[in-house]
N, C-alpha and C positions, 0 to 999 in steps of 0.2 A: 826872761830876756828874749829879747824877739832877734833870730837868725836869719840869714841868709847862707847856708851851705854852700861851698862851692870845692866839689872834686869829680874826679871820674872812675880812680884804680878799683882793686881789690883790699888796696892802701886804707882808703877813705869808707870805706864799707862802716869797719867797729865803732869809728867818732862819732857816724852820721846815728849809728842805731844808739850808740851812748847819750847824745844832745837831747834824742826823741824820751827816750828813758828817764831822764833824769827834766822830765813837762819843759823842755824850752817848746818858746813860739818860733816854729822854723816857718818861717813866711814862705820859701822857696828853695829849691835846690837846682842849683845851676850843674850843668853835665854839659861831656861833647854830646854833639848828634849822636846818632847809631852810624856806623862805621862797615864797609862790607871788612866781612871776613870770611877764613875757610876756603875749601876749594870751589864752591859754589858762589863765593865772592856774595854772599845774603848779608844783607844788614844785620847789625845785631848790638844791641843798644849794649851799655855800662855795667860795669858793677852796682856803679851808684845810680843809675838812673834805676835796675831791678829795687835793689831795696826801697828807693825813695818812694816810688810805685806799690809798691809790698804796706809801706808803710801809710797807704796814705796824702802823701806828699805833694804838691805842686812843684812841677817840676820845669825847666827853663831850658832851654840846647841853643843857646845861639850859635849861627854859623860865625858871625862875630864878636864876640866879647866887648870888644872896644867899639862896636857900633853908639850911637848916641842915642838911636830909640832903645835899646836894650839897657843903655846905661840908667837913661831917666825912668825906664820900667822898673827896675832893681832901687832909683830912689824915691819911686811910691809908693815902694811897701814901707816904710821907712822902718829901716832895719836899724838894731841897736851895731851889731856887732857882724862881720862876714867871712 
């Protein structure tokens, strides 16, 4: 089945490594940007943006979701299931 991921927690972590495990075609994994954090206010990307990286992965940060070029991006991979 071919995926499009889409999370960001520590939530979303075990599904994304479970889908990869069990041979789905994750076409992409959509995540927020990196985010400042900490007292030094540093960027610092996702839970799931690390593992999808870790794994591999094509990964997507739009600063809008519901932007239209982002939208038509995400229907060129044509994903079964997201």
């Amino acid at each position: 089945m071919r995926l499009i991921f889409l999370g960001t927690s520590d939530f979303a972590v075990p599904a994304l490594r479970a889908l990869h495990a069990a041979g789905h075609d994750i076409a992409a994994v959509v995540t927020a940007p990196p985010r400042p954090a900490g007292r030094g206010q540093r960027l610092q990307a996702s839970p799931v943006d690390d593992a999808a990286r870790r794994l591999g992965l094509a990964v997507l940060q739009p600063a809008d979701p519901n932007d239209r070029d982002f939208v038509g991006q995400l229907r060129a991979l044509s994903p079964d299931l997201g």
